[in-house]
NUVEXTOR-535675 format. One line per 8 residues: their letters; for each residue y, x, z of N, C-alpha, C. Coordinates in Angstrom, 1 decimal. Layout:
<atoms>
A> Y/X/Z/Y/X/Z/Y/X/Z ~ ... .
</atoms>
This chain:
<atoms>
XXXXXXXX> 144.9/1.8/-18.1/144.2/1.3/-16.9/142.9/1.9/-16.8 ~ 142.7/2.6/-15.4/141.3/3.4/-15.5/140.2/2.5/-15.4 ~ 138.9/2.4/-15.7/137.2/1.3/-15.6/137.0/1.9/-14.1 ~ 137.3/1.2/-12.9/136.5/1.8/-12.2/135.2/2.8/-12.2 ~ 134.2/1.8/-12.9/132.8/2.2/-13.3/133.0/3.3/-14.0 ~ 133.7/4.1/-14.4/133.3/5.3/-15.0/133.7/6.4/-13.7 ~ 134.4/6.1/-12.4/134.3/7.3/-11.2/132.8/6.4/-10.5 ~ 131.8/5.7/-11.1/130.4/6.0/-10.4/129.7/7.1/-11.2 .
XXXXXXXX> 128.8/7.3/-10.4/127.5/8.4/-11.0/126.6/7.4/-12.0 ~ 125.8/8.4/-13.3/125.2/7.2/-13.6/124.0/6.7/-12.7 ~ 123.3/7.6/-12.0/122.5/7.2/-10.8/123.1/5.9/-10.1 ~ 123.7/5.8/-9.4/124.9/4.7/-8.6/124.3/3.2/-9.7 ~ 125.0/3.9/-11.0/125.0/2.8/-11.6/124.2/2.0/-12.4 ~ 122.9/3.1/-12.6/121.7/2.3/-12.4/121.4/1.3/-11.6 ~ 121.0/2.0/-10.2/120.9/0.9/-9.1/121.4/0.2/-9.0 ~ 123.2/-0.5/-9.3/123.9/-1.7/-9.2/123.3/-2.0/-10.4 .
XXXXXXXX> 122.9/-2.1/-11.7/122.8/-2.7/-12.7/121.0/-3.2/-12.2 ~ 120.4/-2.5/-11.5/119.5/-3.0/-11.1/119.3/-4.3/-9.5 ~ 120.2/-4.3/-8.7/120.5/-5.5/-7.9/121.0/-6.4/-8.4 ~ 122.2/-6.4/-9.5/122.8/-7.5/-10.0/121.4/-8.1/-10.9 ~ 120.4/-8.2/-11.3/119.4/-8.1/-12.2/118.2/-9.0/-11.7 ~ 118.2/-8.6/-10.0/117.6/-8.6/-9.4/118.3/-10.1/-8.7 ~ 119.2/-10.0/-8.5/120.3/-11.4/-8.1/120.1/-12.6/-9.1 ~ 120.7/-12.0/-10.2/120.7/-13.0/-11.6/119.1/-14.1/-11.2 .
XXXXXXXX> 117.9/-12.8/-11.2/116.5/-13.7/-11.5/116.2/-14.8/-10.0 ~ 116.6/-14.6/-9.0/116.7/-15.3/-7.9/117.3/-16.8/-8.3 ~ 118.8/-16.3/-8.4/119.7/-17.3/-8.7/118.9/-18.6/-10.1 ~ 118.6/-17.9/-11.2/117.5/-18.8/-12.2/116.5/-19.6/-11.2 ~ 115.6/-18.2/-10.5/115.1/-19.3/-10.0/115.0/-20.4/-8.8 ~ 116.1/-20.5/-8.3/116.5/-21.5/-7.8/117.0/-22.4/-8.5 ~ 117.9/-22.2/-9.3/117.9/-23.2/-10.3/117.0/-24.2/-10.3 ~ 116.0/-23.5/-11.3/114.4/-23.9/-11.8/114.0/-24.9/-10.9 .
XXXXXXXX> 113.8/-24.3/-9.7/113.2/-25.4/-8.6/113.9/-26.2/-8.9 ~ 115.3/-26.4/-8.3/115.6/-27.3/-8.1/115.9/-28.2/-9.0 ~ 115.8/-28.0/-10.6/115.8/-28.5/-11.7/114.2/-29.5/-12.2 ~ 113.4/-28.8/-11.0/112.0/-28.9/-11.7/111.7/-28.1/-13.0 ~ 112.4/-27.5/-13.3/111.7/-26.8/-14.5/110.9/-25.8/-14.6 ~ 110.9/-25.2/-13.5/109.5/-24.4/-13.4/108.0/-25.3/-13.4 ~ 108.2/-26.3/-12.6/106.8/-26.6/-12.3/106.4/-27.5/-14.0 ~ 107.1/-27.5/-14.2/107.0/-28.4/-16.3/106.7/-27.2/-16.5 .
XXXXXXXX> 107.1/-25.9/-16.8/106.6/-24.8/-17.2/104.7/-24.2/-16.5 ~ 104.6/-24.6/-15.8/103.5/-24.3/-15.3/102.1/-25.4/-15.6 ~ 103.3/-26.2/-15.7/102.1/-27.6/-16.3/101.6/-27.3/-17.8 ~ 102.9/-27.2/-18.5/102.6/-26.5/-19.6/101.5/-25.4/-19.7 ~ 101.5/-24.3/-18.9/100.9/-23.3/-19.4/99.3/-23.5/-18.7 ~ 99.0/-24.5/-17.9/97.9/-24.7/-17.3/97.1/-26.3/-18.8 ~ 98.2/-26.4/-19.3/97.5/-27.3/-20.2/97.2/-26.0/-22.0 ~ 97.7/-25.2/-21.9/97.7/-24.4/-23.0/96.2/-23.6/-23.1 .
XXXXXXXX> 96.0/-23.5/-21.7/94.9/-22.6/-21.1/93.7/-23.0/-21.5 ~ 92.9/-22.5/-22.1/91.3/-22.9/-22.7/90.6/-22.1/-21.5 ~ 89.9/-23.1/-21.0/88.7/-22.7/-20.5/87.4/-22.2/-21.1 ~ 87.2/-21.3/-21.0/86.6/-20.2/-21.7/85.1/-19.7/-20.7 ~ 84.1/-19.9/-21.3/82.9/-20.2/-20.6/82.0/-18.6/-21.4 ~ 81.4/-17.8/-20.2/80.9/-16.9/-21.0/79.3/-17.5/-20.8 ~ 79.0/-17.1/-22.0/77.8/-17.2/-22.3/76.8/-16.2/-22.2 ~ 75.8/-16.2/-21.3/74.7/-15.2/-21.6/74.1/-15.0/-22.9 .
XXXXXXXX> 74.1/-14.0/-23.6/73.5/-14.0/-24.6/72.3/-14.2/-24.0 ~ 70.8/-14.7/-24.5/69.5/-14.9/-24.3/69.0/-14.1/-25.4 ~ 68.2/-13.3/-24.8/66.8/-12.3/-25.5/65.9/-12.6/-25.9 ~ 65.9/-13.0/-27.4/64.7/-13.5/-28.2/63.5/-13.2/-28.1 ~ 62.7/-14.1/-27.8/61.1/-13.2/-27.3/60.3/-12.5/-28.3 ~ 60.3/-11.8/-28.2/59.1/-10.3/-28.4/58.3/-11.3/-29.2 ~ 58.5/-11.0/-30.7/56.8/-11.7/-30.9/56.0/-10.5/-31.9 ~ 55.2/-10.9/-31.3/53.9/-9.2/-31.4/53.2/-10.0/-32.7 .
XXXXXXXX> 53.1/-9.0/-33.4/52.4/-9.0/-34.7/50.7/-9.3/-34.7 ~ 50.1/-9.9/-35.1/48.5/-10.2/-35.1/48.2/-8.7/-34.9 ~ 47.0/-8.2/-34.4/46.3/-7.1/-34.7/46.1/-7.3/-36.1 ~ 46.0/-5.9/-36.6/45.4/-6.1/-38.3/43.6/-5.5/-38.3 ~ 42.5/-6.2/-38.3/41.5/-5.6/-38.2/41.1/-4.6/-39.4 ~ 40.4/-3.3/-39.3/40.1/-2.5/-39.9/39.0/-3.0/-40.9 ~ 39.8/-2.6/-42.4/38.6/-3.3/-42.9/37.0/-2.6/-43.2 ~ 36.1/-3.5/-43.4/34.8/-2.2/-43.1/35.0/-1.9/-44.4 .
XXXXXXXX> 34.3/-0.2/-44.5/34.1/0.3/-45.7/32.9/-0.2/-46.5 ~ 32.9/-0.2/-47.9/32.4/-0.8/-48.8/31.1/-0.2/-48.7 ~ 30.1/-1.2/-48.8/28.7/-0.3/-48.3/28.4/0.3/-49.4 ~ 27.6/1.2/-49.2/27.3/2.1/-50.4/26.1/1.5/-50.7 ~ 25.4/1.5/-51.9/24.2/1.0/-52.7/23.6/2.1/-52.8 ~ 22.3/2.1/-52.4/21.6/3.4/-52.4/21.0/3.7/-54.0 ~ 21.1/4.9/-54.5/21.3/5.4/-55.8/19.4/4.7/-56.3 ~ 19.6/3.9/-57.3/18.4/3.6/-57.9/17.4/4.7/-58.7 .
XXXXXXXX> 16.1/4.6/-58.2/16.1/6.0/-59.1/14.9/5.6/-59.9 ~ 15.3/6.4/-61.0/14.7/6.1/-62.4/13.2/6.7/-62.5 ~ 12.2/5.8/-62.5/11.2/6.1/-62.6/10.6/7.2/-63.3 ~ 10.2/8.5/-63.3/9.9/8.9/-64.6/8.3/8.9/-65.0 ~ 7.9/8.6/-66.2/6.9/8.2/-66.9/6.1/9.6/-66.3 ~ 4.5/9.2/-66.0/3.5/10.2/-65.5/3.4/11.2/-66.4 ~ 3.3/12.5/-66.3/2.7/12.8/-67.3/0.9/13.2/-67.9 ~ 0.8/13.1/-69.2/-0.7/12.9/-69.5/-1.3/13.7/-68.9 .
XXXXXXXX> -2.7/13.6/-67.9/-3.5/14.0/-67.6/-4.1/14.8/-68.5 ~ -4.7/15.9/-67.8/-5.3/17.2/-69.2/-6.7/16.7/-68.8 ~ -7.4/16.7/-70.1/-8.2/16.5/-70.1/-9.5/16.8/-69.6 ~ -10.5/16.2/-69.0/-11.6/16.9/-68.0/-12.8/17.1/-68.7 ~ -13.2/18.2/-68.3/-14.4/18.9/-69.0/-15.7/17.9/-68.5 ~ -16.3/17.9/-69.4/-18.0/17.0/-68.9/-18.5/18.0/-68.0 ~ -19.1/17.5/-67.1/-20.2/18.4/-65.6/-21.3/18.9/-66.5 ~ -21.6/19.9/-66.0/-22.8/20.6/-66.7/-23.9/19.9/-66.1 .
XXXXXXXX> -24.7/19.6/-66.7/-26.4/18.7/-66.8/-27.1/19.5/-65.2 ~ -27.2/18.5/-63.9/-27.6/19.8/-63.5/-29.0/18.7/-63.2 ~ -29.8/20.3/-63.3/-31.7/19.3/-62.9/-32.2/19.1/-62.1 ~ -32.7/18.2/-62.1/-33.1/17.0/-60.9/-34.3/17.1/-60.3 ~ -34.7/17.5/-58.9/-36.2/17.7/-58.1/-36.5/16.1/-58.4 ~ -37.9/16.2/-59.1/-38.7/15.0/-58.9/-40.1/15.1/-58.0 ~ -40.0/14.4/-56.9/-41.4/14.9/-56.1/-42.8/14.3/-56.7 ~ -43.7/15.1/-55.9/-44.4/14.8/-56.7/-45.6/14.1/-55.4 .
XXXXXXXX> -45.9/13.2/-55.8/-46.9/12.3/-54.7/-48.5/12.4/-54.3 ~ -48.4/13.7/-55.8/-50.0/13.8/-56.1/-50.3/14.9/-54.9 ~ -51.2/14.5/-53.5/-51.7/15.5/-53.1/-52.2/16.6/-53.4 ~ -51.9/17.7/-52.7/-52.5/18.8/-53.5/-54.3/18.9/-52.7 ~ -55.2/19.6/-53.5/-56.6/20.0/-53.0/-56.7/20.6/-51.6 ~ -56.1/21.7/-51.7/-55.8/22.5/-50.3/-54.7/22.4/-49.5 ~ -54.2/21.1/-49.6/-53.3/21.0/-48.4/-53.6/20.2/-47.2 ~ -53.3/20.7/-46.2/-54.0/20.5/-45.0/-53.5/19.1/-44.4 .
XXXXXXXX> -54.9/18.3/-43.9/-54.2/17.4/-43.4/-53.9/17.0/-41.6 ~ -52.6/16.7/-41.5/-52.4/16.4/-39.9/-52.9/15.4/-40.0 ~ -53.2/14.8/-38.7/-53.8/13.5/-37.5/-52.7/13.3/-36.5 ~ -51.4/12.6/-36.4/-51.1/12.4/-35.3/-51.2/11.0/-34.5 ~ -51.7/11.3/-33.3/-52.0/10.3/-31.9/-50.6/9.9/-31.6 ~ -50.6/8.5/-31.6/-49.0/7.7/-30.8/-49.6/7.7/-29.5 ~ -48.6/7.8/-28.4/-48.9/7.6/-27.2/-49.1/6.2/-26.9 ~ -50.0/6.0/-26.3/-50.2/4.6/-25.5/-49.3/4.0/-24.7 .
XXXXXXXX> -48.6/3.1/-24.5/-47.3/2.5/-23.9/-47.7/2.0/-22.5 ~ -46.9/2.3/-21.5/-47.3/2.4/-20.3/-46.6/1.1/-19.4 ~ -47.2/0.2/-19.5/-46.7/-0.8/-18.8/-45.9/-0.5/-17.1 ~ -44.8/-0.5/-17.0/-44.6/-0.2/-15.5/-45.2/-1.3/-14.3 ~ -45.8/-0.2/-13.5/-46.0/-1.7/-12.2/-45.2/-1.7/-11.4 ~ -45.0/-3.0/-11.6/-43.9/-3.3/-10.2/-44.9/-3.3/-8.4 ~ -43.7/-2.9/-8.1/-44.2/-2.8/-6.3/-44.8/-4.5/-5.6 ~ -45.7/-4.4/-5.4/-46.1/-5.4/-4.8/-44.7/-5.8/-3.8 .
XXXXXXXX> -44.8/-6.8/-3.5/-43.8/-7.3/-2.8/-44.5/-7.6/-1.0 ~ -43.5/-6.7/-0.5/-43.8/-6.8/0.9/-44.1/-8.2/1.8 ~ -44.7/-7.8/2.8/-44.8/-9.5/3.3/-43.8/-9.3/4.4 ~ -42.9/-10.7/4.6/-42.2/-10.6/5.7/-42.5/-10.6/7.2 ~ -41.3/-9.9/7.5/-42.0/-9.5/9.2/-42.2/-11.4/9.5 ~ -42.9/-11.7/10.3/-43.5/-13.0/10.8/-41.8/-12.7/12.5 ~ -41.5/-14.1/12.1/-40.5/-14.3/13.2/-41.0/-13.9/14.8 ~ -40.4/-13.5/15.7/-40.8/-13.7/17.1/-40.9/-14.8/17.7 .
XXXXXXXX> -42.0/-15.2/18.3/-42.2/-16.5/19.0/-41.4/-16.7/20.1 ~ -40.4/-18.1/20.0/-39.8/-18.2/20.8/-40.3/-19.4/21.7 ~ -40.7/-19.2/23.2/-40.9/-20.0/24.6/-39.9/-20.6/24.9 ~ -39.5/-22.0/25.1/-38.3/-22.3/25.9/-38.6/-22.5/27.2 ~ -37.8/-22.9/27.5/-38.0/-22.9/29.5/-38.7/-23.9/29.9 ~ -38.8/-23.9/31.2/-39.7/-25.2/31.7/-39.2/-25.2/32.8 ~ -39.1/-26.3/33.8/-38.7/-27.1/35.0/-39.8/-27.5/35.5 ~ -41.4/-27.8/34.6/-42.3/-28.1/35.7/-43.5/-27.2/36.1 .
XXXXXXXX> -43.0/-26.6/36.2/-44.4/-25.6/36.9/-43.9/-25.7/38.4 ~ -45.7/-26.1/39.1/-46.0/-26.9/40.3/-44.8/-25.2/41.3 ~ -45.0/-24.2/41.0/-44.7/-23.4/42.2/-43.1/-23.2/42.0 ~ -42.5/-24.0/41.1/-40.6/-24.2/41.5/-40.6/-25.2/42.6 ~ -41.2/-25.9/43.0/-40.9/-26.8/43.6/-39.6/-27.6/44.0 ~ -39.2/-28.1/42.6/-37.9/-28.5/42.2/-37.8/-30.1/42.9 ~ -36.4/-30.3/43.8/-36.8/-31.9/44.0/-36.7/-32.8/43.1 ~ -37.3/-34.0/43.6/-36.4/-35.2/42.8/-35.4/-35.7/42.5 .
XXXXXXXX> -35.0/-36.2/41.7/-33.4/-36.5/41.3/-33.6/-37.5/42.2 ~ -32.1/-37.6/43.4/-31.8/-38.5/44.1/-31.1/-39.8/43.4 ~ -31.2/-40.9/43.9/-30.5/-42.0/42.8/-29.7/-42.4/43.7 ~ -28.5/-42.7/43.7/-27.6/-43.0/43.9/-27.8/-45.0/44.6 ~ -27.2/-44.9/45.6/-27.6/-46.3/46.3/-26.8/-47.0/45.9 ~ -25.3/-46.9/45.2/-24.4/-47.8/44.9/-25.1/-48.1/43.7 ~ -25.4/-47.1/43.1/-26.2/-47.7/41.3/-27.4/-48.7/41.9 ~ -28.0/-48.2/42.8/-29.3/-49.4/42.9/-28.6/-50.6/43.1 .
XXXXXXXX> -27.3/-50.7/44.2/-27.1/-51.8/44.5/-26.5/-52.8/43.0 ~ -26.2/-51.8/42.3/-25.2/-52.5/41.1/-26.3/-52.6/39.9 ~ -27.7/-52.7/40.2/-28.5/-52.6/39.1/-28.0/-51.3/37.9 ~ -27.6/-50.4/38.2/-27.2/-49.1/36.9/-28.2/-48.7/36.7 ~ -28.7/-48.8/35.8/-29.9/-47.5/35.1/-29.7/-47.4/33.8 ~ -30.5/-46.3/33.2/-30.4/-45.3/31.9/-31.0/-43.7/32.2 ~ -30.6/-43.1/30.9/-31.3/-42.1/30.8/-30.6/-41.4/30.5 ~ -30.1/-40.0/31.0/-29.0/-38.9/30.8/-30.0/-37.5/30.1 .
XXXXXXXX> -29.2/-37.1/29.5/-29.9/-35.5/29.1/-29.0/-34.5/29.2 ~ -29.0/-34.0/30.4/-28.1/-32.8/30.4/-28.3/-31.2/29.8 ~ -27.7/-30.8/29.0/-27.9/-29.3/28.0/-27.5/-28.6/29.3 ~ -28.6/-27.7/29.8/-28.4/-26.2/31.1/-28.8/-25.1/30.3 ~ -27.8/-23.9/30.5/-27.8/-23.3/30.3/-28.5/-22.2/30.9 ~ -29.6/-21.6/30.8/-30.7/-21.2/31.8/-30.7/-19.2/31.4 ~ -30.6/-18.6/32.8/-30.4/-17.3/32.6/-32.1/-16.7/32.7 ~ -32.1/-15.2/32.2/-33.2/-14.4/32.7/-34.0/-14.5/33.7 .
XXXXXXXX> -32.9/-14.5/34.7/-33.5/-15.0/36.3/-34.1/-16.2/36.7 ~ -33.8/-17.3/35.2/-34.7/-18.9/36.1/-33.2/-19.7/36.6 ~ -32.3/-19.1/36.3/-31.1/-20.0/37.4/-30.2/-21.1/36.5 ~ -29.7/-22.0/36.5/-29.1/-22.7/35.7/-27.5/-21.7/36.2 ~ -27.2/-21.6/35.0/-26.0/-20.8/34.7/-24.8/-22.1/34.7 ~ -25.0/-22.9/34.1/-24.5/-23.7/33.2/-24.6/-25.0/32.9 ~ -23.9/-26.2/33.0/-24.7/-27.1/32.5/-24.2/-28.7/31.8 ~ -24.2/-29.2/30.9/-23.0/-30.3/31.0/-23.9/-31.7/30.0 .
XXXXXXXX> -23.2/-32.2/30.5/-23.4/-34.2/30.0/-24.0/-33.8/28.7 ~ -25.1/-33.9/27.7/-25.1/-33.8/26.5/-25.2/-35.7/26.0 ~ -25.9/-36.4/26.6/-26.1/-37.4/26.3/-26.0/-38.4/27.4 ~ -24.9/-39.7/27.5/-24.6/-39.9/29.1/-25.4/-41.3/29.0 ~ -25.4/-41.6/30.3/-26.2/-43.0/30.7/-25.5/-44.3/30.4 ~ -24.0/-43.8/30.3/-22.7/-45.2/30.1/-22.4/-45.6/31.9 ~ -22.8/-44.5/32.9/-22.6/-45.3/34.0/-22.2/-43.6/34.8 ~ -21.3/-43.5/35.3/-20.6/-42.1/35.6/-21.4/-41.7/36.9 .
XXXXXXXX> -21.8/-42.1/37.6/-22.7/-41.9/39.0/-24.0/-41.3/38.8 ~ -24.6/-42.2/37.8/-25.7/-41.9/37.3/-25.6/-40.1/36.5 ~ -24.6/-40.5/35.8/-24.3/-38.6/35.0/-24.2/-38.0/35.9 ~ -23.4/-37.7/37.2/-23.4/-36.8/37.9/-23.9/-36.6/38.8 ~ -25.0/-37.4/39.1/-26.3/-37.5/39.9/-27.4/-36.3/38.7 ~ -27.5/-36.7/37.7/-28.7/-36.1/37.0/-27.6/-34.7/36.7 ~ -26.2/-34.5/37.1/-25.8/-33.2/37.0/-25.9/-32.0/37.7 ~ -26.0/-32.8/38.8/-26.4/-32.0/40.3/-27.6/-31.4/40.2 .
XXXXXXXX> -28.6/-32.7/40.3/-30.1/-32.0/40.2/-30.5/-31.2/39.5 ~ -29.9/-31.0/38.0/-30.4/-29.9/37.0/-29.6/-28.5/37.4 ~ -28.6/-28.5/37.6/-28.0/-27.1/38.6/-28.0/-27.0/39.8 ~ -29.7/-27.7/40.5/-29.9/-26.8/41.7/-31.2/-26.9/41.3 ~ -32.0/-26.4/40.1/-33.3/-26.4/40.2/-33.4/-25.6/39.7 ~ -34.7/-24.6/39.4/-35.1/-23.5/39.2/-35.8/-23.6/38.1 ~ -36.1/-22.5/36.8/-36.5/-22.6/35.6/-37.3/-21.7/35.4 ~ -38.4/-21.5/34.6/-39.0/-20.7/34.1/-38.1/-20.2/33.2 .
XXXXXXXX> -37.6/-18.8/32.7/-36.7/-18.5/31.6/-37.4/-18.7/30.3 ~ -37.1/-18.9/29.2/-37.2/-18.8/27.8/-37.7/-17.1/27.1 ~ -38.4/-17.1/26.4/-38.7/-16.0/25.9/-38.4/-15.8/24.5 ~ -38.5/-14.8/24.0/-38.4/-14.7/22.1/-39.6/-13.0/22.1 ~ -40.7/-13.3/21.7/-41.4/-12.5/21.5/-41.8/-11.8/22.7 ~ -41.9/-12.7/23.6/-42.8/-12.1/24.7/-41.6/-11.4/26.0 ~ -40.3/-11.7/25.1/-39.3/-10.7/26.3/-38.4/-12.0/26.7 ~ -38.3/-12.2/27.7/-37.1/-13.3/28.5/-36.0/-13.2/28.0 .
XXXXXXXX> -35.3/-14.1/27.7/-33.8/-14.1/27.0/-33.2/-15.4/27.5 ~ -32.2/-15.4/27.6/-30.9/-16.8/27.9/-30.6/-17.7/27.5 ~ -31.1/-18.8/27.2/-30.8/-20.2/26.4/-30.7/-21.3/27.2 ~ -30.2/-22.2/26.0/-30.0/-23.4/26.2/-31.1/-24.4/26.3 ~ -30.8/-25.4/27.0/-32.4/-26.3/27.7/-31.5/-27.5/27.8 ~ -32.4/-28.4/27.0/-32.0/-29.7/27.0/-33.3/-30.8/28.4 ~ -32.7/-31.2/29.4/-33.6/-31.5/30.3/-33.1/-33.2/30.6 ~ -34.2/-34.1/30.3/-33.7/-35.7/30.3/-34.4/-36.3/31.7 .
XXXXXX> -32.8/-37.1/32.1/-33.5/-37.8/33.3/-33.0/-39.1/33.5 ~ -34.3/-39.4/34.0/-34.5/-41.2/33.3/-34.2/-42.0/35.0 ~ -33.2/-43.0/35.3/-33.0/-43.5/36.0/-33.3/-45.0/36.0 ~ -34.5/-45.8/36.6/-34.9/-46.4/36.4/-35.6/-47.9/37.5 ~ -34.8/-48.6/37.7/-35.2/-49.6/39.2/-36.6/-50.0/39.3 ~ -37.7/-49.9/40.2/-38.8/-50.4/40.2/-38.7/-51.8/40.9 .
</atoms>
């Protein structure tokens, strides 16, 4: 009886030995399922399984050595030095004797005698002391000479009526020309009518100017005016 399988090629019969193979593992696994035995096999191999954790290795820290300080060199002791003993002095000859001028005090016959004159000491004279110039005579001004013909201080009718009186002195300031330049309250009466009544009259009257050595100059003139009810 002929084997079929020996009129295949072995090529042919590879590939059928590889479907049938291929069928078989199908067929098992349907089985399996349907047995449940796969999924027990898988429980199994999921309980077999170690979980397995990697670990970083960690890098031990660096530890750095102390500095080592340099040790100082050993001081040197400066070389002691050994005194050496003097040697003996040679000896010194004695000074020769030397001879000695002794004067002699005894005047001689024929020696001539000097005379000297000290000068007489001269007292210095001081300078008389000058005499000071004598100040310039100073004139102050005047308001009464008859040919100013300066008026009278008018008085005020409300002060009569109010009994006001007193005595003001007004400081004028009086130019070259005789004119009051200037003039103000130096000392008041305590009654304001009365001040500016005796203000008036002194800057409209006319002055003799002030002098200083004979020459007219600009000053100040104290002039008092007495307000007084008869």
């Amino acid at each position: 009886m002929l084997d079929p399988m020996n009129n295949i090629s072995p090529l042919l019969r590879q590939r059928l030995l590889i479907v049938a193979s291929v069928l078989l593992l199908h067929v098992l696994a349907l089985w399996a399922l349907q047995t449940g035995l796969l999924q027990r096999v898988l429980v199994l191999a999921e309980e077999i399984v170690v979980p397995v954790e990697f670990i970083t290795p960690q890098t031990p820290p660096v530890i750095k050595p102390p500095p080592v300080l340099p040790k100082p060199p050993p001081s040197a002791k400066p070389p002691v030095a050994t005194p050496t003993p003097p040697s003996p002095a040679p000896p010194v000859a004695a000074p020769a004797p030397v001879p000695l001028a002794i004067a002699d005090t005894t005047p001689s016959a024929n020696a001539p005698v000097a005379v000297t004159h000290a000068p007489a000491a001269v007292a210095p004279v001081a300078p008389a002391p000058s005499a000071p110039a004598p100040a310039p005579k100073v004139e102050l001004p005047s308001s009464d000479a008859e040919y100013l013909h300066n008026p009278k201080t008018e008085y005020p009718r409300i002060s009569r009526q109010r009994n006001e009186q007193g005595k003001v002195v007004v400081s004028v300031y009086i130019g070259v020309d005789g004119t009051a330049q200037k003039a103000e309250v130096k000392v008041s009466s305590g009654y304001e009518r009365l001040d500016q009544a005796a203000l008036a009259t002194v800057k409209s009257w006319r002055y003799v100017p002030g002098r200083r050595g004979g020459v007219p100059e600009a000053m100040w003139f104290n002039v008092p005016i007495n307000f007084v009810l008869e």
